[in-house]
C-alpha positions, 0 to 999 in steps of 0.5 A, spaced: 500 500 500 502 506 498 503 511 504 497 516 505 493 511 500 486 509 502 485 503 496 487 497 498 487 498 506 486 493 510 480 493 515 483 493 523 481 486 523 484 483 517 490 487 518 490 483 526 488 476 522 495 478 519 499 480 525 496 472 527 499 469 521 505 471 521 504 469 529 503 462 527 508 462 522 514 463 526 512 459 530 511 453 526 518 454 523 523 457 529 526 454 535 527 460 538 521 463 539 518 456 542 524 456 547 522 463 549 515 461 550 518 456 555 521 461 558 514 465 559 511 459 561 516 458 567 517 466 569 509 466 570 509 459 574 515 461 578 511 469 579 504 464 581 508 460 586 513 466 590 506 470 589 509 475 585 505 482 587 501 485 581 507 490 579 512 484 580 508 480 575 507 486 569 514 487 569 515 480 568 510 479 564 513 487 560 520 483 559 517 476 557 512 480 551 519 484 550 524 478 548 518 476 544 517 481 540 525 482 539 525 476 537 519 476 532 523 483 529 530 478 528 526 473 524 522 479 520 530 482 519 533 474 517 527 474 512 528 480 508 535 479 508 534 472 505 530 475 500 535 481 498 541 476 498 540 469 497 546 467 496 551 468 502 554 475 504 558 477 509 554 483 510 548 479 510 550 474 515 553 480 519 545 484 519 543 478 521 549 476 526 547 483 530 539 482 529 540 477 533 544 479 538 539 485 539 535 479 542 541 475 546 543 482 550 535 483 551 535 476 553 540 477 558 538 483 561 531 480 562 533 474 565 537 478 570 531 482 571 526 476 572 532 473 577 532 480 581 523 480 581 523 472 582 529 473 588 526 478 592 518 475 591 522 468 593 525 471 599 519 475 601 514 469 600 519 464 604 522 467 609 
């Protein structure tokens, strides 16, 4: 669609319909994201279990959504780097490499934040 152009826009709720296909597509093909939603899954039980207050578990819950968008733009980066140089390119791989990083360090520093929250609760609720 050109920008500012009304033909051929998308209603809200195609334009969602879209955002879970693309949802669905990843993941059906990255291992990446189903060890991130592993990760959710564990965080929210952990949160459940130390009885984590309702801003303890936003702030997971903002982290985990984070990580999970981080990796979904990764995988939108890798795409259309595939399209535009399929055959390999040492700045391809090296746009793909940093893209992927971006996610690494957001991971570190969300699992040394969701240590930090879960810690605390776990201290709180245990002792």
């Amino acid at each position: 669609m050109i920008p500012g152009s009304k033909e051929n826009h998308p209603t809200f709720w195609r334009s969602f319909g879209f955002a879970i296909q693309g949802f669905r597509f990843v993941l059906r093909s990255e291992r990446n994201i189903k060890v991130m939603l592993g990760g959710f899954a564990f965080a929210v039980v952990a949160g459940l279990v130390v009885g984590l207050t309702p801003v303890e578990g936003g702030l997971i819950l903002l982290c985990c959504g984070c990580v999970l968008s981080a990796e979904l733009v990764n995988t939108a980066i890798e795409t259309i780097v595939d399209l535009v140089s399929p055959e390999y390119h040492p700045l391809a791989g090296r746009a793909k490499d940093i893209a992927a990083a971006a996610v690494w360090i957001l991971c570190v520093f969300v699992g040394v934040a969701g240590l930090v929250v879960l810690g605390s609760a776990a201290v709180r609720a245990f002792l």
